[in-house]
Every structure is written in C-alpha cells, then in structure tokens.
C-alpha positions as CSV (number, residue, x, y, z in Angstrom):
1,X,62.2,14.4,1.4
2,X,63.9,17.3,3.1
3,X,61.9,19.1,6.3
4,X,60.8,22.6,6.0
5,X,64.1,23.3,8.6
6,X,66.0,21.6,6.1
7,X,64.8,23.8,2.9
8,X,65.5,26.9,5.4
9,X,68.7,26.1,6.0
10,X,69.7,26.0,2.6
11,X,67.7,28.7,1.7
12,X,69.7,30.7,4.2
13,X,73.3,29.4,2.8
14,X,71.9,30.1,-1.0
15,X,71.4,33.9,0.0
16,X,74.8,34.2,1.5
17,X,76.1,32.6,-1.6
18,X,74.5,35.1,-3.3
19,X,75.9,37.7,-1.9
20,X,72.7,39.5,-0.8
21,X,72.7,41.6,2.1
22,X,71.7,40.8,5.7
23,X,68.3,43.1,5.7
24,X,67.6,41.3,2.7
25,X,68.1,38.3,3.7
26,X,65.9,38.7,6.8
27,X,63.3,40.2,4.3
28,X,63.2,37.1,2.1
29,X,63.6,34.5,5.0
30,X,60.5,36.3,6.3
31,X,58.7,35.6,2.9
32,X,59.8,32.1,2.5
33,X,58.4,31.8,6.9
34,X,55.1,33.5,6.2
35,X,54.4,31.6,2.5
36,X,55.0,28.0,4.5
37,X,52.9,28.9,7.1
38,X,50.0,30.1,4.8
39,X,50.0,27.0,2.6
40,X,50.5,24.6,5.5
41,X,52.6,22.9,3.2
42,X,56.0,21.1,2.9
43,X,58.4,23.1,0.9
44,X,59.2,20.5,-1.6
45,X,55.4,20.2,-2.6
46,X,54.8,23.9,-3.3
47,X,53.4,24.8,-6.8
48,X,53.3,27.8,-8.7
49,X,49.6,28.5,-7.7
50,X,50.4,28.4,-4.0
51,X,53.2,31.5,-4.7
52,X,50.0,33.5,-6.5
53,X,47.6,32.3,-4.5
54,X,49.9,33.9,-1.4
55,X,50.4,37.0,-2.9
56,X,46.9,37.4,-4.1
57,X,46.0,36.8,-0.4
58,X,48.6,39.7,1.2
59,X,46.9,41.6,-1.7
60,X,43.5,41.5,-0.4
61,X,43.8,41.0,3.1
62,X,46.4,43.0,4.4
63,X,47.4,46.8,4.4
64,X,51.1,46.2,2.9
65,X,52.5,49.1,0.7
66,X,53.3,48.1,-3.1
67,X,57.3,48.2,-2.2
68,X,56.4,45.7,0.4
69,X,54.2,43.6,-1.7
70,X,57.5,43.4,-4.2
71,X,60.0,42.5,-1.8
72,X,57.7,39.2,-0.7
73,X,57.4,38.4,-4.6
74,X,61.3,39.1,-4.9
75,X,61.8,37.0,-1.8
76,X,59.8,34.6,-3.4
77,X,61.1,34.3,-6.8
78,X,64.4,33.4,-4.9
79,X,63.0,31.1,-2.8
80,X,61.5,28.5,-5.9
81,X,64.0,29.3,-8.2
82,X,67.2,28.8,-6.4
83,X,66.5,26.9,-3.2
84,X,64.0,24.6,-4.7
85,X,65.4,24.7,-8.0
86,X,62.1,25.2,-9.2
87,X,61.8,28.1,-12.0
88,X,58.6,30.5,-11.9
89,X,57.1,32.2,-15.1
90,X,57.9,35.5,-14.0
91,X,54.7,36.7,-15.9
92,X,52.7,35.5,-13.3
93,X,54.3,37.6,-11.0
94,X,53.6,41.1,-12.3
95,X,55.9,44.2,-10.2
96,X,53.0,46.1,-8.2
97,X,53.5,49.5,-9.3
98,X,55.1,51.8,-6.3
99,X,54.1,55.3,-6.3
100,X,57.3,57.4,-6.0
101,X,56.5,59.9,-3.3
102,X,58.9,63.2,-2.7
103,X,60.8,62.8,0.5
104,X,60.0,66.3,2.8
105,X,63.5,68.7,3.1
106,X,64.4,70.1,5.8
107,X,66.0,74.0,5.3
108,X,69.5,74.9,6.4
109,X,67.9,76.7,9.3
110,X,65.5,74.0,10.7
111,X,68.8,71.6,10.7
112,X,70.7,74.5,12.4
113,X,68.4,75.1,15.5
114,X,68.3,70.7,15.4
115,X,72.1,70.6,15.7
116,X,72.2,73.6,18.5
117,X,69.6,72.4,20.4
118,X,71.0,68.8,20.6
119,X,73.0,68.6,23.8
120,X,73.9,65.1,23.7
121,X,77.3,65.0,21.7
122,X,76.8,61.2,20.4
123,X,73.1,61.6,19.1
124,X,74.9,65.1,17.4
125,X,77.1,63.0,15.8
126,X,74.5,60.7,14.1
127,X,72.3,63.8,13.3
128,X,75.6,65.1,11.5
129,X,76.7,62.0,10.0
130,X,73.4,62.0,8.3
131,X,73.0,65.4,7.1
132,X,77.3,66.3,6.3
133,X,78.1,62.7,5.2
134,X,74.7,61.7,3.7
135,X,74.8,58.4,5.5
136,X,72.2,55.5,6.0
137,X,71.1,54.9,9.6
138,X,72.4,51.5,8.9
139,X,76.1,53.5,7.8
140,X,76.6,55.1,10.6
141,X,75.5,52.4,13.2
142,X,78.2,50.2,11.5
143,X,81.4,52.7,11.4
144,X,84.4,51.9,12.2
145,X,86.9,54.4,13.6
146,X,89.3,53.6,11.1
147,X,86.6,54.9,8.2
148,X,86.9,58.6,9.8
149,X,89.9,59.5,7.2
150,X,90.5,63.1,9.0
151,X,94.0,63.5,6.6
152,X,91.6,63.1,3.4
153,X,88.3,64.5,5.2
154,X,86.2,61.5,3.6
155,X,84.6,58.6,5.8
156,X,84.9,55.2,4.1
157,X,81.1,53.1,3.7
158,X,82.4,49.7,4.0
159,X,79.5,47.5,1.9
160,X,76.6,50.2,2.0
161,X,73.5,48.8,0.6
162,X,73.2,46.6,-1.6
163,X,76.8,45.4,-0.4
164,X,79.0,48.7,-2.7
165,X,81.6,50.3,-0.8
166,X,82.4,54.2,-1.1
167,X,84.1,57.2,0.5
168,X,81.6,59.9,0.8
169,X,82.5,63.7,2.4
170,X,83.8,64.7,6.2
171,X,82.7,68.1,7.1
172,X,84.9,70.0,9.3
173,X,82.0,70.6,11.8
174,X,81.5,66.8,11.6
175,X,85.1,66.0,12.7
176,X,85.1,68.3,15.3
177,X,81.5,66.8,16.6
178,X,83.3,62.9,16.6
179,X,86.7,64.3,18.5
180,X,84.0,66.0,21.0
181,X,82.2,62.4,21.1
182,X,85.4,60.0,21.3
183,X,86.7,62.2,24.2
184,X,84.1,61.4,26.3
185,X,83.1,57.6,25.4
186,X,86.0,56.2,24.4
187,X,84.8,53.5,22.6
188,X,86.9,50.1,22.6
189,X,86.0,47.1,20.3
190,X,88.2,44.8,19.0
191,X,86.7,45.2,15.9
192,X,87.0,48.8,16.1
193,X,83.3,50.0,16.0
194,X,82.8,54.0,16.5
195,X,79.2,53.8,17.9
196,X,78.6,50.7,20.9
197,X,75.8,49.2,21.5
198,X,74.0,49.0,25.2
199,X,76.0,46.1,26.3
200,X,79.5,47.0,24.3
201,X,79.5,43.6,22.8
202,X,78.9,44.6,19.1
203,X,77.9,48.1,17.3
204,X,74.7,50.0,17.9
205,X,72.1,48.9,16.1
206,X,69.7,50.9,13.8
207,X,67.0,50.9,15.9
208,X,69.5,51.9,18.8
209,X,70.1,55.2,16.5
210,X,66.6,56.1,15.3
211,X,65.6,55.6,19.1
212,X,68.5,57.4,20.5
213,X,68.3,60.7,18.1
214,X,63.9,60.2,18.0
215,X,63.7,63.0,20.3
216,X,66.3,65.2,19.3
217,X,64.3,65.4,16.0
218,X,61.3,66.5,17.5
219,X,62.8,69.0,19.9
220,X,62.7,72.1,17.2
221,X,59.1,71.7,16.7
222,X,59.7,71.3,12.9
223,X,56.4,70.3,11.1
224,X,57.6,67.7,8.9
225,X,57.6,64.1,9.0
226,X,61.2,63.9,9.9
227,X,63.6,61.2,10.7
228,X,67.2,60.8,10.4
229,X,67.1,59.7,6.8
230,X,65.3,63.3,6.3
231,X,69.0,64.6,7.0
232,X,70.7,62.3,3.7
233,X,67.5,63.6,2.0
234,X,69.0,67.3,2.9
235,X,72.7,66.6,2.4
236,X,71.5,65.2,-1.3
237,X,69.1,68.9,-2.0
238,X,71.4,71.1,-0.4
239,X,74.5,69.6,-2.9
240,X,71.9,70.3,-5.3
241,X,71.2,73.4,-5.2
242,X,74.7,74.4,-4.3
243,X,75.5,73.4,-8.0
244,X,77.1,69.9,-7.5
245,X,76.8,67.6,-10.5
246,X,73.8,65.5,-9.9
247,X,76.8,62.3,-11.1
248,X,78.7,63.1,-8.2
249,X,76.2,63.0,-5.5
250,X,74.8,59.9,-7.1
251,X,78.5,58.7,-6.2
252,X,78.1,60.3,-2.5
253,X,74.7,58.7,-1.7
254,X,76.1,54.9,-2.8
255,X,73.0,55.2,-5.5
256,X,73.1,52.2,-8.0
257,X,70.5,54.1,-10.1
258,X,71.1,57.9,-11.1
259,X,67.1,57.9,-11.3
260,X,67.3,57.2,-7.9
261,X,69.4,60.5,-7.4
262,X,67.0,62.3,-10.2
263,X,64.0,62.6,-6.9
264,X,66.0,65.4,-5.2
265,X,65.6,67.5,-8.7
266,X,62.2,67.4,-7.9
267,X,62.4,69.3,-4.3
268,X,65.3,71.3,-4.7
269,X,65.4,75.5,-5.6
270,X,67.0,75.4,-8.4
271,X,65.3,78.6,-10.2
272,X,65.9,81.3,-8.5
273,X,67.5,83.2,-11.3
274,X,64.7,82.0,-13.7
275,X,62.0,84.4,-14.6
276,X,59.0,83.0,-15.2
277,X,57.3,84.0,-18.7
278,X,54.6,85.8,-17.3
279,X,56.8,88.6,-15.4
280,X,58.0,89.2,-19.3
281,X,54.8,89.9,-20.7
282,X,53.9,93.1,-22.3
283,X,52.5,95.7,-19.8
C-alpha cells in the first residue's frame, strides 16, 4: 500500500499532467492535505462517504464562501477520480450555488487623482498595467520585458489563467510609465522578468504587488472597496461604455466565458441617450 506522501506525490505529477495551473494546483493540493487530515485516514482507504462527510463538515463548521466550498469539491473530485483512480457519483456532490456580486467601478476621475498622486514610478506602473492593459495581479507580476511590444502597442499574457495566452492593449501613457520605471531599476534576469522580486532571484510575487500598490490605493480617499483588480474591473466598464464590442473585451480580459464579460453590462452607463418612458408621458 502506498503512504499518504506517496498518493501526494502522484497527485502532484497527475495535476501537472493535466495541465492545470499552479494556483490551482496549490488549491487542490490544499484539499486533498486538509481531507486526509480530517479523516485520519490512509488515502487508499477513502470512501465516497468520507469526501461528503468532509464537505458536509466545512459546510457547517466553517465560514468558507460558496466559490470556496466548490474549489475543495473540484479539488476533490480530482483527487479520487484521477490519483486514486477511484470514480465519484458526481450527484453526490451538488455545485453550492455562488451568488454573483457586481464588482465596485471606479470613475475616470477617482483613477486620475490615484495615478497623480502615486509618486513611486514602479507601483504606477502596476496601477496602469491594471487599469490600461486590464491585467491580473498575477499578469503583471509575471511580465517579461520582451511582452511590452511598443512597435505594435500590445503586451503579450503568456499562459494567463486558466493557462490561455493573449495580447491585450498598451496605452501610450502606459509605455511612457514603464520607460520612466526601467530607467531607474534596471531590471536584470536571465529570464527576463520586468518586475523583481525583494531578493532579485525570481519575479515579484502577487502578494509583493497588492502589498507594494495597498497604499497607493487608499491614498485618494476613495470610498470603495478597491484593490488592484478594481482597475481590470474599470479598463473592462470604461471599454464598455466607450462603445467596444463586448466580444472583443472578452478577448482583452483572457475571459473563457463571454457571461463572464456580460457582469460589466450590469455597472456600466450605457443609457445616457435613453429617455426613460415616463419623461414621454402626456403633460
């Protein structure tokens, strides 16, 4: 019988096989940790009740959101039906049902005064990568300078989520911002990274970013729960309202869903040469 470090280890090798991302990985390796450690189990003795029986338990007992619920059943699923070669009834593991909320916009304005009062010229450059570019914190941490394509103005996402690569847009403002930055940092990797880490040894990290740019974002005083993916939530809107095809932004954002896209109809202006009915009425 294969050890539990054993079963791991493969588990780890089945998810690269797979194909599925690191963050993903890390997600499902977390379920697979958390499920062994709840059942005090070996892996290769697990049964179908002790999967429900876990998830009932996170369920009751803890505070998770409904996304997070889902990502331990996904991790899960994986984990008996390709690891341990042991097939669930999916039945049994209904989706929890996650309650889309509208992501908060901030105006061209309130990212204006962000951007002018930002006086460090690297954190400016995530806060615009976000907003011009429409980039994932995890994006922008892992640019290389070779995406920055200043002859086509686009910046090349090399295996964005869900592992798709894309070219999405360089704003002139943007490219001006990175010249600024590379003049004064100079970064050198072998492997070319645009944005260093503390020690220079590999990229910055996403939590390096949200960190770095945490009080830029709360300089303005703006009353909104914002954080740098608030800025790809404005690049999408602003598109929006500016009349881009909702298709094309889809193809901008590295969406694999256009439903996914269809939220930012929700919170843009789009009516402001619609008159409402009632302004029509009869006096």
């Amino acid at each position: 019988m294969a050890t539990n470090t054993e079963i791991l280890e493969k588990f780890t090798i089945d998810m690269k096989l797979h194909g599925l991302s690191d963050s993903t990985q890390q997600q499902y390796m977390r379920s697979a940790k958390r499920l062994l450690e709840h059942t005090q189990k070996d892996a290769e003795e697990l049964t179908q009740k002790d999967a429900r029986d876990y998830i009932l338990y996170l369920l009751e007992n803890t505070e998770l959101s409904a996304k997070t619920l889902n990502v331990h059943t996904s991790g899960i699923r994986f984990f008996y039906a390709v690891t341990l070669d042991r097939m669930l009834n999916y039945l049994q593991f209904p989706r929890f049902k996650v309650r889309r909320e509208l992501p908060d916009i901030l105006t061209r304005e309130e990212i204006r005064a962000m951007l002018d009062n930002c006086e460090n010229i690297k954190h400016k450059s995530f806060l615009m990568l976000a907003y011009g570019s429409g980039l994932r914190v995890s994006e922008i941490a892992a640019l290389r300078t070779k995406d920055i394509d200043s002859d086509m103005m686009r910046i090349f996402v090399e295996k964005g989520k869900g592992g798709k690569s894309r070219y999405t847009l360089l704003s002139h403002e943007c490219l001006k911002i990175l010249r600024g930055y590379w003049k004064i940092y100079r970064p050198q990797h072998p492997d070319g990274w645009l944005f260093l880490g503390r020690f220079k040894t590999n990229h910055i990290t996403k939590y390096g970013i949200e960190k770095a740019v945490e009080r830029d974002l709360k300089r303005t005083g703006i009353d909104k729960n914002v954080s740098l993916h608030t800025l790809r939530h404005s690049f999408a809107t602003h598109l929006l309202e500016d009349g881009v095809d909702l298709f094309k932004i889809k193809e901008l954002l590295g969406h694999a869903n256009l439903n996914t896209t269809a939220v930012y109809i929700h919170v843009a202006y789009l009516t402001p040469d619609i008159v409402s009915p009632a302004d029509r009425l009869p006096l």
